[in-house]
C-alpha positions as CSV (number, residue, x, y, z in Angstrom):
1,X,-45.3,4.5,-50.0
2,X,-47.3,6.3,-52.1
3,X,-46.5,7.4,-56.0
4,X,-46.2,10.5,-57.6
5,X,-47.8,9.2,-60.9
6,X,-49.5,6.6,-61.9
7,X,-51.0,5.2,-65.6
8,X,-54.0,4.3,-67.3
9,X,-54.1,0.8,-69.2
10,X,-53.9,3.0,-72.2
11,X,-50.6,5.1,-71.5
12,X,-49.2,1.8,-70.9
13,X,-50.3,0.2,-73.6
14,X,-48.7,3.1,-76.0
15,X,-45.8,3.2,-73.7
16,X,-44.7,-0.1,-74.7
17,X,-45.9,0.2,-78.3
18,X,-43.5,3.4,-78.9
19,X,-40.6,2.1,-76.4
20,X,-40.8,-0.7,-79.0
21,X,-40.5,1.0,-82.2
22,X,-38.0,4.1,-80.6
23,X,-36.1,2.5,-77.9
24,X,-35.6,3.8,-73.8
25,X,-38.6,6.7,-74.3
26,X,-38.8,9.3,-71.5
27,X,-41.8,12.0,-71.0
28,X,-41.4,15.7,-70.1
29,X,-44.4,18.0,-68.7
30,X,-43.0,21.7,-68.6
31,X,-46.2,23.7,-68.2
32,X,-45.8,25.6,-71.0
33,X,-47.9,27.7,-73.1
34,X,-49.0,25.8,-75.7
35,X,-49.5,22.2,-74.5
36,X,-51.4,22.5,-71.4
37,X,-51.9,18.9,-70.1
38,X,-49.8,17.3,-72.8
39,X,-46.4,15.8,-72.2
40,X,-44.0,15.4,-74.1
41,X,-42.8,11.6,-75.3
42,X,-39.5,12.0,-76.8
43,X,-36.7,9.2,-77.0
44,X,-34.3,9.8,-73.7
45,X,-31.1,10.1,-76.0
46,X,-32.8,13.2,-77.2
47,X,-33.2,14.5,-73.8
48,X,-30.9,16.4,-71.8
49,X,-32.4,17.3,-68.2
50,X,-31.9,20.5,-66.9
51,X,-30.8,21.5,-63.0
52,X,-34.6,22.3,-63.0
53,X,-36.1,19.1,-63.9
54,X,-37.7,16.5,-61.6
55,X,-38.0,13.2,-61.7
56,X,-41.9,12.3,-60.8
57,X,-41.1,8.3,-61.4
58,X,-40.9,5.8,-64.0
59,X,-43.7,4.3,-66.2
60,X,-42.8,0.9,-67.6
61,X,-38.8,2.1,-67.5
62,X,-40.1,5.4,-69.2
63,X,-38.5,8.5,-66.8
64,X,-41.1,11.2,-66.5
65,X,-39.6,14.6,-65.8
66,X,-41.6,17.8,-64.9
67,X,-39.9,20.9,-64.8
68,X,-39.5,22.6,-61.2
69,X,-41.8,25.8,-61.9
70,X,-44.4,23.3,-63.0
71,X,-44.3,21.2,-60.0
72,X,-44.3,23.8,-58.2
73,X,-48.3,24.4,-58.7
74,X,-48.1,20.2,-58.9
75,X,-46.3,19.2,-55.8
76,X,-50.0,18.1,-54.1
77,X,-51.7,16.3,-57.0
78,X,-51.2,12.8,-58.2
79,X,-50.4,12.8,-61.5
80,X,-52.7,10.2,-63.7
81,X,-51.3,10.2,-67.6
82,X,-53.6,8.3,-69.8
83,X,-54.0,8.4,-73.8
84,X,-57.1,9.2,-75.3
85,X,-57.9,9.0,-79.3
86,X,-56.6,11.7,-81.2
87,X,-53.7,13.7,-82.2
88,X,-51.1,15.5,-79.9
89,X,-50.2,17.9,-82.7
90,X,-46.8,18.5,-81.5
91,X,-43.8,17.0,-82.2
92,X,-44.3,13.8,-79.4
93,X,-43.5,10.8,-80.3
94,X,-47.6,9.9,-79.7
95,X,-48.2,12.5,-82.7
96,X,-50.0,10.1,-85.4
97,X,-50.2,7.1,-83.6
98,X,-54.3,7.5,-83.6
99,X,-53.2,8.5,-79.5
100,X,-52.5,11.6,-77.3
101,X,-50.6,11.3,-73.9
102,X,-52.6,14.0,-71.2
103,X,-51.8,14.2,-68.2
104,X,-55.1,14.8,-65.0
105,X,-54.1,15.4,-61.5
106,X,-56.4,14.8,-58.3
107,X,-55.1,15.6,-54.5
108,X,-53.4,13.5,-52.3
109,X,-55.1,12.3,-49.0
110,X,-53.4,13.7,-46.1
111,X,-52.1,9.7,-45.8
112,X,-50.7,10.5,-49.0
113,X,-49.4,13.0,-48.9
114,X,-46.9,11.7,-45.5
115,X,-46.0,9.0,-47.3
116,X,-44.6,10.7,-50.4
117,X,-41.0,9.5,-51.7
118,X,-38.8,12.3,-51.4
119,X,-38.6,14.8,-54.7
120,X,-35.5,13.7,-56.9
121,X,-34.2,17.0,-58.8
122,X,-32.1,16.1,-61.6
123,X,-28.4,17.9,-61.7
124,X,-25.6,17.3,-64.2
């Protein structure tokens, strides 16, 4: 079966440093204005999903959500997130860790793609 998202050594590596100092972690990419291919890291008890998020998959127990309109334009790319040095200048969890979670994308292979899990969409 193939995955909707996947991780660099790097994300993982900051996934487990921050799960470790905040607890259960979960990420949200909305597509929003000001971000672009930054997600947000937030710790899940501060997250509420929405009847429009989706669940892409789970990276090392970390949920990552996208919202609907944004997999929308999504839906036929892998999604890779990696950290690079930096700052995510927002209000992540990644800001001032020296790191920045960014998300790339490539297209599936038509093997892929028929082997894609099924979308979950998250309702309350």
């Amino acid at each position: 079966m193939a995955e909707r998202i996947s991780a660099t050594p790097s994300a993982l590596e900051l996934i487990r440093k921050l799960s470790a100092e905040h607890g259960s972690i979960i990420f949200l990419k909305s597509g929003g204005c000001c971000e672009g291919s930054g997600p947000l890291c937030m710790p899940a008890h501060e997250f509420k999903p929405s009847a429009a998020d989706i669940v892409l998959g789970e990276l090392e127990d970390a949920k990552f959500y996208m919202s609907d309109s944004h997999f929308s334009f999504a839906e036929n790319m892998h999604t890779i997130l990696d950290a690079q040095p930096g700052s995510s200048g927002s209000f992540s969890l990644d800001c001032g860790s020296g790191f920045a979670f960014i998300t790339r994308g490539r297209l599936y292979s038509d093997e892929e793609l028929a082997n894609l899990p099924p979308v979950v969409r998250v309702g309350y």
